[in-house]
N, C-alpha and C positions, 0 to 999 in steps of 0.2 A: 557532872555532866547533866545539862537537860533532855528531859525526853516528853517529847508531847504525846501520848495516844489516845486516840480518838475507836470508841466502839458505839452500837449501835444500842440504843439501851442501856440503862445505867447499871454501873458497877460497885461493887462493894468499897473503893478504892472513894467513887466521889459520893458515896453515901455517909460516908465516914466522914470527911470534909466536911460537906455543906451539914450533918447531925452536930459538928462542933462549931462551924461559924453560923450558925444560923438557929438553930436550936440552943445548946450551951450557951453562945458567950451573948447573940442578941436576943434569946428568950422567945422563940417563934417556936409555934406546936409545929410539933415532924409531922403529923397529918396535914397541917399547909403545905409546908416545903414538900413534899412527894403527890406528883399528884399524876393526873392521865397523861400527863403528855410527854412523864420521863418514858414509856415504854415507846413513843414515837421518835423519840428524840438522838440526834449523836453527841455522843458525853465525850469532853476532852477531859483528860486528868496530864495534867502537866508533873512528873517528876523530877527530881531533883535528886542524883548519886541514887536511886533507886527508891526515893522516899515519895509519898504521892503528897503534893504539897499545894495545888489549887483544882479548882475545876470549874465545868463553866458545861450549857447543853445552846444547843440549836434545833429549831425544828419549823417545817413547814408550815406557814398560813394558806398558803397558796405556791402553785408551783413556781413561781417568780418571787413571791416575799418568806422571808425566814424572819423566827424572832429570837432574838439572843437572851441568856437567863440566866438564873440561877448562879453567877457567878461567885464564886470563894476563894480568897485566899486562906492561907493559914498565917494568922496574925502574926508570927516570928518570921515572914517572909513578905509584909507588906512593908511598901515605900521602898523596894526592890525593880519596880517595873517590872514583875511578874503578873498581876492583873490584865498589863499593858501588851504585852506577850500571847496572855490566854487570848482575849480577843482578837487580837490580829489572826492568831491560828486559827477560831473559832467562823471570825470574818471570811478567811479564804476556803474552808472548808464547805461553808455555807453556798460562795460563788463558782466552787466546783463542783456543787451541786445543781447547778443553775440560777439561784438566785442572782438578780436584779437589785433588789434592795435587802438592805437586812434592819430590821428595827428591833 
């Protein structure tokens, strides 16, 4: 079963993610990837039978545009349309926030 949850500020769940896709396997310093605007931001961690398997964050430019981020799958779980999934959740999250646009 999938489970999408969304919190406010990032979690140990997509810390863990984005430290193995993006750190680990494309070689990005974790001081890049973590930065001001995770503590502003709502983190979705998308699960899978209760395993946290992508993540992705949103957050305000302004109170009409949102910018989409940070996105990760976990490699044994791409070419799934689960990428595809996170955004859309991330998308409507965003315009139930109010956003207008989301870049």
């Amino acid at each position: 079963m999938i489970e999408p949850v969304f919190t406010y500020g990032i979690t140990k769940e997509a810390r863990d993610i984005r430290q193995e896709v993006f750190t680990l396997e494309q070689g990005f310093s974790s001081e890049i990837d973590i930065d001001e605007n995770d503590d502003k931001s709502w983190h979705l961690v998308i699960y899978l039978d209760g395993k946290p398997i992508a993540t992705g964050r949103i957050f305000a430019e302004t109170p009409e545009t949102y910018h989409l981020g940070r996105v990760a799958v976990l490699k044994e779980y791409r070419h799934q349309q689960v990428g595809s999934y996170l955004v859309k959740f991330l998308v409507t999250k965003a315009k139930s926030n109010g956003a207008r646009r989301v870049i």
